[in-house]
Rosetta silent file (secondary structure, phi, psi, omega in degrees, C-alpha in Angstrom):
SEQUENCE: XXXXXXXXXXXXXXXXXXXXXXXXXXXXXXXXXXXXXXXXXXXXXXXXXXXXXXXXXXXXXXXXXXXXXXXXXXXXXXXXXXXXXXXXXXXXXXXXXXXXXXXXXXXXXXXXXXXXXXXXXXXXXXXXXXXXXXXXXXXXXXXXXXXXXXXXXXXXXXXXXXXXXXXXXXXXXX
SCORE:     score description
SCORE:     0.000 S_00000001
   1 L     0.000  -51.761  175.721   45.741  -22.828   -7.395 S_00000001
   2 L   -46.178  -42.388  173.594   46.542  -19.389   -8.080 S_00000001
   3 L   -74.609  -19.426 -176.598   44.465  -19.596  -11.565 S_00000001
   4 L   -84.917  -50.058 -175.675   41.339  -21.009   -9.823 S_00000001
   5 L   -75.686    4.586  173.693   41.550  -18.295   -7.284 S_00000001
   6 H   -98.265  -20.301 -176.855   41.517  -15.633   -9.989 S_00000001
   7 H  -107.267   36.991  179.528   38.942  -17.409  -11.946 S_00000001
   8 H  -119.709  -65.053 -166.449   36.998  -17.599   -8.721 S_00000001
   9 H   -60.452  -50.761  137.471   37.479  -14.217   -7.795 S_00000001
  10 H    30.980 -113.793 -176.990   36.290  -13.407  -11.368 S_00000001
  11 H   -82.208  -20.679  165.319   33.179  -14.763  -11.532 S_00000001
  12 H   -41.671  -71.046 -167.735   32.369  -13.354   -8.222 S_00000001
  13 H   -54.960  -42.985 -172.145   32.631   -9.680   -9.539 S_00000001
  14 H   -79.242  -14.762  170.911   30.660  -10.624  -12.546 S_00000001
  15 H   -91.507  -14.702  161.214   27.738  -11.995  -11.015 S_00000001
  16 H   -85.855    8.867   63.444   27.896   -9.695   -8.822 S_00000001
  17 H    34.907  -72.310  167.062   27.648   -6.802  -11.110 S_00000001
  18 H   -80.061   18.705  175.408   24.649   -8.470  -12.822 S_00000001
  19 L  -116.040   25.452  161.530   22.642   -8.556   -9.336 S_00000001
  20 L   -99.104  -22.471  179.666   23.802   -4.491   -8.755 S_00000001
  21 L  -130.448  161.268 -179.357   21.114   -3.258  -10.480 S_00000001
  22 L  -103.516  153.333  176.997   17.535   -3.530  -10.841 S_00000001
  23 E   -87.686  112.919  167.327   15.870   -3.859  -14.604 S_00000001
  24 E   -87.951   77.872  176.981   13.697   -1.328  -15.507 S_00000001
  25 L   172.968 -129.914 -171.752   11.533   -1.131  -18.748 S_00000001
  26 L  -100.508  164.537 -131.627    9.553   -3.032  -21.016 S_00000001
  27 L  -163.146  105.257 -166.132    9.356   -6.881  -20.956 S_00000001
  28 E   -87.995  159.955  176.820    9.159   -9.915  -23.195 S_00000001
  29 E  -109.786  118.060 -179.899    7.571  -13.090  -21.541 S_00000001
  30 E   -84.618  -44.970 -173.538    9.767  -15.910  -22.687 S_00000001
  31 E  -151.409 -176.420  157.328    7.352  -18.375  -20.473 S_00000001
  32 L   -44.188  -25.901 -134.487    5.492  -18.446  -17.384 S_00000001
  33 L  -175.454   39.804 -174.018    7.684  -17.759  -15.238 S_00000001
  34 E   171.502  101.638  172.908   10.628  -16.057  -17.306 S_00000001
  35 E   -90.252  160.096  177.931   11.173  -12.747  -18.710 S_00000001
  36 E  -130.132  118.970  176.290   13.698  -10.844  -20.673 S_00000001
  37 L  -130.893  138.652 -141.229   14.128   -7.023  -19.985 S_00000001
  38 L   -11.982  102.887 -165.954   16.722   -5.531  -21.743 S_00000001
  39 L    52.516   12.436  169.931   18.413   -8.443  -23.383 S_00000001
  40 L  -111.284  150.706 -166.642   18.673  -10.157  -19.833 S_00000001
  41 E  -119.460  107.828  170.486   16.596  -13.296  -19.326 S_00000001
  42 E   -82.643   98.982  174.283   14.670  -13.120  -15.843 S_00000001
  43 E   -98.793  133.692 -151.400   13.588  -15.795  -13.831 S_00000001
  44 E   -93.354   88.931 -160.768   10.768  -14.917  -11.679 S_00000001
  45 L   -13.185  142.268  123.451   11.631  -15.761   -8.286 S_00000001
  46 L    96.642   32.942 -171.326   10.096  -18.011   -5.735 S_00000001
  47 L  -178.801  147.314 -175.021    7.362  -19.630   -8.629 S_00000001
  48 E  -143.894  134.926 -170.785    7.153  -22.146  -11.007 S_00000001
  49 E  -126.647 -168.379 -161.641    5.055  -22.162  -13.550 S_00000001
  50 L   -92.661  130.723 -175.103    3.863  -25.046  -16.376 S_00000001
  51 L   -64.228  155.572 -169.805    6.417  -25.323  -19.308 S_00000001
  52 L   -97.729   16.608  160.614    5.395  -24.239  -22.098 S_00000001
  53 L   -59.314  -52.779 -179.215    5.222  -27.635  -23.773 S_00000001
  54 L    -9.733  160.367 -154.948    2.926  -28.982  -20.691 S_00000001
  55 L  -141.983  151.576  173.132   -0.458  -30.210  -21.016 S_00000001
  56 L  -133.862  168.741  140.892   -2.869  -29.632  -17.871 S_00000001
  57 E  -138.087 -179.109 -171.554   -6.365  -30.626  -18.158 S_00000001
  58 L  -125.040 -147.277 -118.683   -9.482  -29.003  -17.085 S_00000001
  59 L   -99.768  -29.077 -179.002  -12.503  -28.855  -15.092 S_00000001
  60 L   -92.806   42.790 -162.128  -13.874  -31.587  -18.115 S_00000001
  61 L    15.663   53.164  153.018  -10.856  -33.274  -18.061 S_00000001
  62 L  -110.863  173.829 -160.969   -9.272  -32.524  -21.660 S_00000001
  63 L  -109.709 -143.881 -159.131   -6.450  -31.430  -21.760 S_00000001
  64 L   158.827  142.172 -170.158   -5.119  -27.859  -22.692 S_00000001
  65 L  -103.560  116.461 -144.506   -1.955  -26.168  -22.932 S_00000001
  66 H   -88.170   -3.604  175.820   -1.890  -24.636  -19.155 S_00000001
  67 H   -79.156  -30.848 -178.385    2.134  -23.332  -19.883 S_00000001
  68 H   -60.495  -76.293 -179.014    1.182  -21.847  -23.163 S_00000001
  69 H   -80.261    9.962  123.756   -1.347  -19.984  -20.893 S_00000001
  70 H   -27.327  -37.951  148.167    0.387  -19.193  -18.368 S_00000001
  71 H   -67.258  -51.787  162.999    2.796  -17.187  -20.658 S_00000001
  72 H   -45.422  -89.725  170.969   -0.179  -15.767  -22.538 S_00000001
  73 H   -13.115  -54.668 -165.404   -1.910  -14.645  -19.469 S_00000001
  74 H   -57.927  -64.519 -175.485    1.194  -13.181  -18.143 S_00000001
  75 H   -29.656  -65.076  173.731    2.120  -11.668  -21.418 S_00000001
  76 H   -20.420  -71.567 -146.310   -1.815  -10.043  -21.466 S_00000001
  77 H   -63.663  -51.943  174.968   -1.219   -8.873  -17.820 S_00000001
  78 H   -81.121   -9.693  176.412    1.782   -6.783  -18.425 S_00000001
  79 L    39.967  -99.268  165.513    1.049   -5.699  -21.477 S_00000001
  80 L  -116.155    9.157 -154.248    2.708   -2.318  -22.563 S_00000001
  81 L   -83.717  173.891  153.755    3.510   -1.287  -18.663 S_00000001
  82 L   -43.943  146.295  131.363    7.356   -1.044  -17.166 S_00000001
  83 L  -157.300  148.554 -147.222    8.579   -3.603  -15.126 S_00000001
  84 E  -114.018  117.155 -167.745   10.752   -3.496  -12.505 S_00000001
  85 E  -127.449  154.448 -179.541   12.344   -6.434  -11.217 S_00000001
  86 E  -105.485  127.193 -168.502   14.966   -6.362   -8.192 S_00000001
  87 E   -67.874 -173.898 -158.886   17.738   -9.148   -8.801 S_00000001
  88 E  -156.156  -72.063 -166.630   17.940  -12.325   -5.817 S_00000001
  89 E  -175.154  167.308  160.742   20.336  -14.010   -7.054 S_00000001
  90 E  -102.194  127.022  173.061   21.519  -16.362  -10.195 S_00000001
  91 L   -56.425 -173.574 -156.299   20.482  -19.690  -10.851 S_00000001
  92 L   -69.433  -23.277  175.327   22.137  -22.993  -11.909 S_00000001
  93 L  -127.163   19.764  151.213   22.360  -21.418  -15.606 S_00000001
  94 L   100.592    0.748  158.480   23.447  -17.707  -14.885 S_00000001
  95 L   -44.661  155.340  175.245   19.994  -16.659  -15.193 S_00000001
  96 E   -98.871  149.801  170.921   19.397  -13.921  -13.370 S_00000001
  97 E  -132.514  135.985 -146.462   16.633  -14.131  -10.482 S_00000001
  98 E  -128.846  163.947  149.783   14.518  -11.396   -9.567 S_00000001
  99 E   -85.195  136.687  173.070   11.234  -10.553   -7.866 S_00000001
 100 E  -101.348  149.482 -161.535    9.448   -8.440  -10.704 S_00000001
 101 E  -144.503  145.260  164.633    6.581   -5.933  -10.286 S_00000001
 102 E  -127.819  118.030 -168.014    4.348   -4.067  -12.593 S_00000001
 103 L    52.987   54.045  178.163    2.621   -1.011  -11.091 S_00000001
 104 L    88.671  -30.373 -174.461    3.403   -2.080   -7.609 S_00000001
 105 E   -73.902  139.512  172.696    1.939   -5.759   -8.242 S_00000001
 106 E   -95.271  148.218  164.533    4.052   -8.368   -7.804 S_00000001
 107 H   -45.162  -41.497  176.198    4.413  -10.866  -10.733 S_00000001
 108 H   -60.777  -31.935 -161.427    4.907  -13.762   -9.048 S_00000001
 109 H   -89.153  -67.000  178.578    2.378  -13.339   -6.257 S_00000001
 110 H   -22.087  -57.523  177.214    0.001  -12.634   -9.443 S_00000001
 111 H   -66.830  -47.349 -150.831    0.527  -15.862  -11.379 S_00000001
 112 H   -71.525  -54.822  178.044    0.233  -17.756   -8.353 S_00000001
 113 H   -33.581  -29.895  174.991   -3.337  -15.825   -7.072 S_00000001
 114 H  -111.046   11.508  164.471   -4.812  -16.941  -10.536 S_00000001
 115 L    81.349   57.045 -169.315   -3.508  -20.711  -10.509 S_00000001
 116 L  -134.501    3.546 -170.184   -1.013  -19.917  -13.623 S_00000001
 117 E  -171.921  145.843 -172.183    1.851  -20.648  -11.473 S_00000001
 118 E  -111.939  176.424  177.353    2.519  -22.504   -8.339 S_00000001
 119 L   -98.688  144.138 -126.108    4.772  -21.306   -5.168 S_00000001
 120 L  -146.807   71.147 -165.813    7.602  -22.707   -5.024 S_00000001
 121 H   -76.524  -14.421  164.043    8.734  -22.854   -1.070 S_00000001
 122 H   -48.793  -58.383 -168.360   12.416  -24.676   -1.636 S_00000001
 123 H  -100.579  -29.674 -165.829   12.937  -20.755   -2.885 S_00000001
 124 H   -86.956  -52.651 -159.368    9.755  -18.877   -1.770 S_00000001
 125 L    93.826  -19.747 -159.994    9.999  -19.767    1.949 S_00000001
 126 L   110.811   -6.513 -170.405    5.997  -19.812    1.901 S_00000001
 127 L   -23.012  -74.524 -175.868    5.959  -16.739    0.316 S_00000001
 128 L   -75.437   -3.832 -171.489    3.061  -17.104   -2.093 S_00000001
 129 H   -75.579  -26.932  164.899    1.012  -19.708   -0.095 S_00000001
 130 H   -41.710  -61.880  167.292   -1.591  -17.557    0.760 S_00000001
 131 H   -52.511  -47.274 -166.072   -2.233  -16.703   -2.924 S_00000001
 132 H   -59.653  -58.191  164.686   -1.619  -20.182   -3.761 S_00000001
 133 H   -42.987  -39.448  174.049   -4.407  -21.185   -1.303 S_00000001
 134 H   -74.038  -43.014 -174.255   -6.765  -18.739   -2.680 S_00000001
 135 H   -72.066  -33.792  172.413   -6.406  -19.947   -6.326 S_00000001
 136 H   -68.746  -22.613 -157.299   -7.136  -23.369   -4.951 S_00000001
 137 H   -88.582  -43.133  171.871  -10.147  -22.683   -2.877 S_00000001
 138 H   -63.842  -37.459 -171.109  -11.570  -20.002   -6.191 S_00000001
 139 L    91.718    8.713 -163.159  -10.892  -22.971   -8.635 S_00000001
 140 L   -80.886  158.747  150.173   -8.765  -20.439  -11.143 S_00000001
 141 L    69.496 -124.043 -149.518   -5.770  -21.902  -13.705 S_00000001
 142 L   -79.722  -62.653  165.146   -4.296  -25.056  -13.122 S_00000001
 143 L   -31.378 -169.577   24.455   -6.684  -25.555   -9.918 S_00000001
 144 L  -144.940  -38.813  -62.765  -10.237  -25.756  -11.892 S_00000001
 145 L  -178.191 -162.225  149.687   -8.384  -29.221  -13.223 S_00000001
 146 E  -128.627  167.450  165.186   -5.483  -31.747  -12.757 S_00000001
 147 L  -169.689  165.431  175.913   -1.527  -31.077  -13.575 S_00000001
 148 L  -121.955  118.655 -156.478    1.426  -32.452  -12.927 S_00000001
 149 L   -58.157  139.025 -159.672    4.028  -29.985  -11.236 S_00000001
 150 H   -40.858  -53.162 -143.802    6.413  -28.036  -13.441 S_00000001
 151 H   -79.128  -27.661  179.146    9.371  -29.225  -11.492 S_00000001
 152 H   -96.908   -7.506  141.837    8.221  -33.073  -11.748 S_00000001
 153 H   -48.817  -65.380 -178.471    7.366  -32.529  -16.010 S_00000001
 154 H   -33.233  -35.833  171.845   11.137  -31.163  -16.045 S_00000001
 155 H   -55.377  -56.936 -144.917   12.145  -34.515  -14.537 S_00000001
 156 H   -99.180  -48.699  165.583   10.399  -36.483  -16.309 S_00000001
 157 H   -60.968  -27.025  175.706   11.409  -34.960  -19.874 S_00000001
 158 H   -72.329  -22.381  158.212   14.781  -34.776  -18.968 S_00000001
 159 L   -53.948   -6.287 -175.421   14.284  -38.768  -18.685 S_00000001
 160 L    55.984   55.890  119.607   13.262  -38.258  -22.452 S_00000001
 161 L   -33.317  132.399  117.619    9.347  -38.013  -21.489 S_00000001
 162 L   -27.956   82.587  175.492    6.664  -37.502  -24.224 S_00000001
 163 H   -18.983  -93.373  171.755    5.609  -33.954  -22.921 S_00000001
 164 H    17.845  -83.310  177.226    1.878  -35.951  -23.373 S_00000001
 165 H   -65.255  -35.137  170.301    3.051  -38.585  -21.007 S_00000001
 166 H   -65.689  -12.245 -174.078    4.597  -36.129  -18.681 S_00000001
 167 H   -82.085  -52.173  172.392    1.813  -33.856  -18.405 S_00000001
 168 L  -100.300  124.277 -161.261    0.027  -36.863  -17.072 S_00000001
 169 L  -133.431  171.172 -169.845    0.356  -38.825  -14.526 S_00000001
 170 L   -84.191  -23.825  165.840   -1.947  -41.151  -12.024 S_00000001
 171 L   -42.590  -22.674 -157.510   -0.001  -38.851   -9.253 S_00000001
 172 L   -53.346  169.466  144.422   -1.546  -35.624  -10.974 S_00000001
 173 L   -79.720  150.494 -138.621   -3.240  -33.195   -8.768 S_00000001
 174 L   -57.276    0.000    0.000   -6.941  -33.319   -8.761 S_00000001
């Protein structure tokens, strides 16, 4: 009992420790929706974006790989600037999760406003649906298309899916 509550206590301090500070500097895009700024791997709160095996397709229904851009895009967007992300909290695999910003914008609210990412209210709250609304009504990203949502590909591969067959389904969105 005694060993649990020490290895409890623990892991406490260390996660909290990596949610004391916020990451400041320059910024690899591992994916859509996941960055690494110095040597920590950054999930971007409160958004989910298309893995980047995922297949989407688009407004002439072939299909295209919308995770690849979505990571591209991103990549593009931030380029050579700083970015500053304030931790949240850590997920189910000690990532840390942060909202991130580059010159005041935030990343998250960004992917979603150009359809490269969707909002994700189990974490967001609604956060992003305004943007999210906007990318649908403008036609950008995912939106100009069909896709099948990041969180139901993950599902579906972890069933040992065919990315292929997981990107598409008769369920897709339109």
């Amino acid at each position: 009992m005694i060993e649990r509550l020490g290895l409890f206590l623990l892991l406490v301090l260390l996660s909290g420790g990596a949610l004391a500070d916020d990451f400041v500097g320059q910024a690899s895009v591992v994916d859509g929706d996941t960055l690494e700024v110095h040597r920590t791997r950054i999930r971007l709160w409160g958004v989910d974006a298309p893995e980047s095996s995922q297949l989407c397709r688009g407004e002439d229904s072939s299909q295209y790989r919308c995770g690849a851009e979505a990571a591209n895009d991103l990549d593009r967007y931030i380029g050579s600037r700083s970015v500053n992300c304030v931790p949240v909290n850590l997920d189910q695999y000690g990532r840390t999760v942060a909202t991130c910003s580059v010159s005041g914008s935030d990343l998250g609210e960004w992917l979603v406003r150009n359809g490269l990412a969707l909002d994700w209210p189990q974490y967001s709250r609604g956060r992003y649906d305004a943007a999210q609304h906007d990318a649908e009504r403008a036609g950008r990203g995912i939106w100009k298309g069909s896709y099948v949502e990041p969180w139901r590909y993950r599902a579906c591969i972890r069933a040992n899916g065919r990315p292929c067959a997981c990107s598409d389904d008769a369920n897709a969105h339109p």
